[in-house]
VMD Tcl script that builds the backbone (N, CA, C; Angstrom):
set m [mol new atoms 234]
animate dup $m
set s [atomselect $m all]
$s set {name element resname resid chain x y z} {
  {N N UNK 1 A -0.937 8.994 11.880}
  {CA C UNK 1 A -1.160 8.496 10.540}
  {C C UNK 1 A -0.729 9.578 9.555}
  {N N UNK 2 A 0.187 9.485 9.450}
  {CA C UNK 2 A 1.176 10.627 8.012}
  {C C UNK 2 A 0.224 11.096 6.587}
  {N N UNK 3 A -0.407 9.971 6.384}
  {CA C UNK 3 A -0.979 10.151 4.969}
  {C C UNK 3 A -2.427 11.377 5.198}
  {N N UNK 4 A -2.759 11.566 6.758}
  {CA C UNK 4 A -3.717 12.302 6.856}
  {C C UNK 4 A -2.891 13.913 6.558}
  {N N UNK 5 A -1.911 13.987 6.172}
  {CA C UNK 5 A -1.052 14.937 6.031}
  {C C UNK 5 A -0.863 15.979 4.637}
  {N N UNK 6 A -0.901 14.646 3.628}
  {CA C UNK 6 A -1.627 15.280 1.948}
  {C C UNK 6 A -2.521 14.745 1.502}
  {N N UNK 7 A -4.068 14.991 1.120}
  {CA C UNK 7 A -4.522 14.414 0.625}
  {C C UNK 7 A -4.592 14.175 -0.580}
  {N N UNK 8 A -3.532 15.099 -1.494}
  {CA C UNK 8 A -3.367 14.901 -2.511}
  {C C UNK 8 A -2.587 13.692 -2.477}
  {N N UNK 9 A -1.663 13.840 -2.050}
  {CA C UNK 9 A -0.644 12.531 -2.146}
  {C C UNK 9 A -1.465 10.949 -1.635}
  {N N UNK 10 A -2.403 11.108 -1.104}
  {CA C UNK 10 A -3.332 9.828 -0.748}
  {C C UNK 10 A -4.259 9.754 -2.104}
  {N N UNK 11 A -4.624 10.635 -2.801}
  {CA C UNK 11 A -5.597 10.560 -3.747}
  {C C UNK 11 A -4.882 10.176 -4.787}
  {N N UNK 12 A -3.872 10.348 -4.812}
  {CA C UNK 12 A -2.693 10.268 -5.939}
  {C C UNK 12 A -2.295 8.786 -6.094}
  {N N UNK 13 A -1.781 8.131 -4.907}
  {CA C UNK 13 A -1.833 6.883 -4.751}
  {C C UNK 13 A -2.905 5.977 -4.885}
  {N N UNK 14 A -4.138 6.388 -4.681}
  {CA C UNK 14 A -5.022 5.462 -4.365}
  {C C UNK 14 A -5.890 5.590 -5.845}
  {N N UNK 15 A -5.485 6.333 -6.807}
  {CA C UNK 15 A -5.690 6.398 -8.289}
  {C C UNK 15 A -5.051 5.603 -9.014}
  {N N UNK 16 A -3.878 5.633 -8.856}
  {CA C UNK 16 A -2.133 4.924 -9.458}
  {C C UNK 16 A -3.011 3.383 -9.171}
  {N N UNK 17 A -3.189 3.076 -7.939}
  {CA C UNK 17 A -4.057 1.266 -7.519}
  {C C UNK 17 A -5.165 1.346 -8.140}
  {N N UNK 18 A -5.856 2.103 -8.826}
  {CA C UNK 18 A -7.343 2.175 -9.604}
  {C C UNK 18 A -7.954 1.498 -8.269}
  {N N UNK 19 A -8.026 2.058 -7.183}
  {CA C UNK 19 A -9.576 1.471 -5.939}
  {C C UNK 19 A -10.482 2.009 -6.606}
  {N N UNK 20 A -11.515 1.400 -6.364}
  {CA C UNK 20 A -12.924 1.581 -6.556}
  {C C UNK 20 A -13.690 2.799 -5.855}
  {N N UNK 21 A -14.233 3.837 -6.557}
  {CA C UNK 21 A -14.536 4.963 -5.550}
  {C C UNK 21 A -14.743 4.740 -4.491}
  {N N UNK 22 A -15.578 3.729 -4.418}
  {CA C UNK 22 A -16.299 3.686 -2.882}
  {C C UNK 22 A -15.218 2.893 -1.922}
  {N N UNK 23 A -14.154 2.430 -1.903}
  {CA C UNK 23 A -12.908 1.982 -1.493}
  {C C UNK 23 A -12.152 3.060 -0.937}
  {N N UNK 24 A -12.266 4.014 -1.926}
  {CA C UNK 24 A -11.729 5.732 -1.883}
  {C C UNK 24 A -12.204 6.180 -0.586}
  {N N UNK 25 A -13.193 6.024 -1.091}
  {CA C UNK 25 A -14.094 7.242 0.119}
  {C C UNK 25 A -14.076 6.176 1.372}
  {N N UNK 26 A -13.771 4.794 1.809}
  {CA C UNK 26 A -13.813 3.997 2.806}
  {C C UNK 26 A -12.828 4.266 3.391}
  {N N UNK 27 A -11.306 4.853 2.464}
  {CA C UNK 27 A -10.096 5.179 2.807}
  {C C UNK 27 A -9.819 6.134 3.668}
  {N N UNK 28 A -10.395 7.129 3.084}
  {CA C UNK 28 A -10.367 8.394 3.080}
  {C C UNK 28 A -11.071 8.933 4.878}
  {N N UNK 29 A -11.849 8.018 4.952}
  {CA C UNK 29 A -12.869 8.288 6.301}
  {C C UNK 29 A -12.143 7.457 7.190}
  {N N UNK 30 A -11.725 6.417 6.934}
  {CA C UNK 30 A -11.022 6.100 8.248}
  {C C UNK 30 A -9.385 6.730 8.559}
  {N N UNK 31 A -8.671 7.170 7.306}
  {CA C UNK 31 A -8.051 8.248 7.995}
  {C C UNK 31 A -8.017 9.776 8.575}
  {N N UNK 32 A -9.452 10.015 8.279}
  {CA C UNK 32 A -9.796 11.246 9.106}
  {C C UNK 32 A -10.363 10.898 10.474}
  {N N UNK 33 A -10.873 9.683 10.586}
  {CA C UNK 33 A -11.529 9.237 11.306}
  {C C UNK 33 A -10.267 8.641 12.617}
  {N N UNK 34 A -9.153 8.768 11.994}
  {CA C UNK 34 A -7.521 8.105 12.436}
  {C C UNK 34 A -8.024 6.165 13.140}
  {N N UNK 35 A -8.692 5.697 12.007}
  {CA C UNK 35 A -8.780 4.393 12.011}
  {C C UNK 35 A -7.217 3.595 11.853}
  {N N UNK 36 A -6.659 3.172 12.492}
  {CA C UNK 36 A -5.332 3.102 11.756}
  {C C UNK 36 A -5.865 1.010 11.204}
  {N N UNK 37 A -6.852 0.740 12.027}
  {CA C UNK 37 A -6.857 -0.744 11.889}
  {C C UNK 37 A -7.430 -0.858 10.544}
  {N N UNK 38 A -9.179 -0.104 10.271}
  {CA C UNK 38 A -9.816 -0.152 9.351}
  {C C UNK 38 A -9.148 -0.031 8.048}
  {N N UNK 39 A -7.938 0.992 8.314}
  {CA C UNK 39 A -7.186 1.706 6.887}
  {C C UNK 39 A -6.588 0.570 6.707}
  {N N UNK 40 A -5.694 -0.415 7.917}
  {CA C UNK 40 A -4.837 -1.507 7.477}
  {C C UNK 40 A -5.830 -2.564 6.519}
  {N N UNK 41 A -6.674 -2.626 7.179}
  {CA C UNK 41 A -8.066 -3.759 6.529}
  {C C UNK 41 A -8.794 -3.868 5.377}
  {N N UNK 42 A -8.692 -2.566 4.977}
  {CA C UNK 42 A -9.307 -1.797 3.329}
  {C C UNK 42 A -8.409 -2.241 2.677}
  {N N UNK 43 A -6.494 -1.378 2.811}
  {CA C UNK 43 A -5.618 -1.440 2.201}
  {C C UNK 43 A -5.279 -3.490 2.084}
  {N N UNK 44 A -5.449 -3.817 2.772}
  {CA C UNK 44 A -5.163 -5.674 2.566}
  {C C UNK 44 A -5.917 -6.100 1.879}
  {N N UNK 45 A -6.932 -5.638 1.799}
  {CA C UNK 45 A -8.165 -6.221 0.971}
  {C C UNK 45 A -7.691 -5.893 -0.396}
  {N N UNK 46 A -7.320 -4.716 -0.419}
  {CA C UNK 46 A -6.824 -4.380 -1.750}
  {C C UNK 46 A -5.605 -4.566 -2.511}
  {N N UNK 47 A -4.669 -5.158 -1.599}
  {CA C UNK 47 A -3.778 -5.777 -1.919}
  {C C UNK 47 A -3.955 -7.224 -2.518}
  {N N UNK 48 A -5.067 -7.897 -1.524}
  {CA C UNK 48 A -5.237 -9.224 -1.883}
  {C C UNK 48 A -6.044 -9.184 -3.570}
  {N N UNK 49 A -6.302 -7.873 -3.660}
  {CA C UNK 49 A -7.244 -8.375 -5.023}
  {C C UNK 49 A -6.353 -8.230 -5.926}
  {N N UNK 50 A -5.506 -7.390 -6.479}
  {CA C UNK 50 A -4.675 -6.730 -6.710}
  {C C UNK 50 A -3.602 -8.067 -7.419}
  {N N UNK 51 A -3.315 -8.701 -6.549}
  {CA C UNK 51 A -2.006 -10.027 -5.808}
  {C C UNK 51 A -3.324 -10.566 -6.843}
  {N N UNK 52 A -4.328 -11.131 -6.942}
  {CA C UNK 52 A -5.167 -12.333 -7.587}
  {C C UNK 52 A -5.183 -11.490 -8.677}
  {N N UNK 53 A -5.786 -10.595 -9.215}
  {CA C UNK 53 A -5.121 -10.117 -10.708}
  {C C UNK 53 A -4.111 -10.201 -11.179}
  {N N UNK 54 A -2.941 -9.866 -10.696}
  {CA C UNK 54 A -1.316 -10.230 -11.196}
  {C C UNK 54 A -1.567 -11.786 -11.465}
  {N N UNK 55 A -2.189 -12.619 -10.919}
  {CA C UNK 55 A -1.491 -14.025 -10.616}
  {C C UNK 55 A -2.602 -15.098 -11.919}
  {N N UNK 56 A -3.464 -13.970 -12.116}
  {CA C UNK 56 A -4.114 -14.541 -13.121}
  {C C UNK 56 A -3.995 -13.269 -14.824}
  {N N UNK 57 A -3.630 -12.856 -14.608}
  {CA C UNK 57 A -2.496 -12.297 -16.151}
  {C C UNK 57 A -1.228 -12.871 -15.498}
  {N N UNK 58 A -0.648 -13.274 -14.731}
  {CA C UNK 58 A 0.429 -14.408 -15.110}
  {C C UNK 58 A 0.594 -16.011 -15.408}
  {N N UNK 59 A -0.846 -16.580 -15.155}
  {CA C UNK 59 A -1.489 -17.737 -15.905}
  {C C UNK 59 A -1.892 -17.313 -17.247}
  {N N UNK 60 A -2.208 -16.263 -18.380}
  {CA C UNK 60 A -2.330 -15.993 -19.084}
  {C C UNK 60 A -1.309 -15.803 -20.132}
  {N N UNK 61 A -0.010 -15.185 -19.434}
  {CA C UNK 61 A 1.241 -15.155 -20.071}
  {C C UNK 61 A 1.525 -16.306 -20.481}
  {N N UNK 62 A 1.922 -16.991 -19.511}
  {CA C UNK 62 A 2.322 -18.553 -19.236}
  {C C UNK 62 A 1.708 -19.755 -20.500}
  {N N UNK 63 A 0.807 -19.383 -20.465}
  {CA C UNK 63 A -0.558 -20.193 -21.768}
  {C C UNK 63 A -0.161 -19.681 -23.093}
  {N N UNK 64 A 0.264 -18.221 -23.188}
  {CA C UNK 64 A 0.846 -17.215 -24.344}
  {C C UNK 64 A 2.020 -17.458 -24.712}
  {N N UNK 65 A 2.955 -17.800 -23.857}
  {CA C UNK 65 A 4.394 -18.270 -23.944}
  {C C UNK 65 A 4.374 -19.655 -24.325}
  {N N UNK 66 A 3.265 -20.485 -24.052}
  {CA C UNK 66 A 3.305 -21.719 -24.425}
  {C C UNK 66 A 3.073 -22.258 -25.750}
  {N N UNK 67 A 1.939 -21.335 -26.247}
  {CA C UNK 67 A 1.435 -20.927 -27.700}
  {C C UNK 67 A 2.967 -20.727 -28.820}
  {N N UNK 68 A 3.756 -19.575 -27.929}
  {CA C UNK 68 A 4.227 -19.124 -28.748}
  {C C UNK 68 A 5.544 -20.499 -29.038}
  {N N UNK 69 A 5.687 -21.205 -27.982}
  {CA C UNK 69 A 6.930 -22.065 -27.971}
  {C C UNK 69 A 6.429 -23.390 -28.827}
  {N N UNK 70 A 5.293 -23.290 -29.003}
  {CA C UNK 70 A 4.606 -24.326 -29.765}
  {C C UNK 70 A 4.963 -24.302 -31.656}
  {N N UNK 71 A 4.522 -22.680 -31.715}
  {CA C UNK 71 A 4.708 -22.196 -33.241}
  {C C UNK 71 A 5.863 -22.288 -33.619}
  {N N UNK 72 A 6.865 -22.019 -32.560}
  {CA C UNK 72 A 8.421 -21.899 -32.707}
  {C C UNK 72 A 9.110 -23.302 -33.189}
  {N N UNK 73 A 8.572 -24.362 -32.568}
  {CA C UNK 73 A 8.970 -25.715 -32.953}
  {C C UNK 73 A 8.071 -25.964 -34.106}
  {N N UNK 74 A 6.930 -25.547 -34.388}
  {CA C UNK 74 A 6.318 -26.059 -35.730}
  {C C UNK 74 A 7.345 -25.383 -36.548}
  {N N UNK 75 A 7.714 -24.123 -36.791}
  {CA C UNK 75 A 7.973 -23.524 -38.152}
  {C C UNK 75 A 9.494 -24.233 -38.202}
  {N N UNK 76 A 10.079 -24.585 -36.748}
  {CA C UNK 76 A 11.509 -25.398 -37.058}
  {C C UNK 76 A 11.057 -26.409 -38.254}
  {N N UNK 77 A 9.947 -26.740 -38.122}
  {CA C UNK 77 A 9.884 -28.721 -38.545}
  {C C UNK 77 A 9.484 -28.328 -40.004}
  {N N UNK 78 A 8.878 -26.833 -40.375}
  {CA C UNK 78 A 8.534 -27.103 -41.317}
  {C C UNK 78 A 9.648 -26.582 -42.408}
}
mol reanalyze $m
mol bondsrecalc $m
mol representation Tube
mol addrep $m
């Protein structure tokens, strides 16, 4: 497991994803621990949340862009 190699460079990354301390420290122990499954299992989890935030600020855009395409045809008409 490579990343047990810097822990700066793991702390560095796992800041950049804003995990949740205690995500951190779940990380952090199963690669000292050379969990390679647990680390895959944390890191998916955190992907999956991650993936549902993007996908709901991109239903938000979408509603924003709709707004805006709305005003765009009013001020044509007016």
């Amino acid at each position: 497991m490579s990343l047990r190699n810097s822990s700066t460079e793991l702390q560095l990354w796992m800041s950049v994803c804003d995990f949740p301390k205690e995500i951190q420290d779940q990380i952090r122990q199963a690669v000292r621990d050379h969990q390679s499954a647990e680390l895959l299992y944390l890191l998916q989890g955190q992907r999956c949340q991650l993936m549902d935030q993007l996908h709901a600020a991109q239903r938000k855009v979408d509603a924003l862009d709709y707004g805006l395409r709305l005003a765009e045809q009013g001020k044509k008409k007016l």
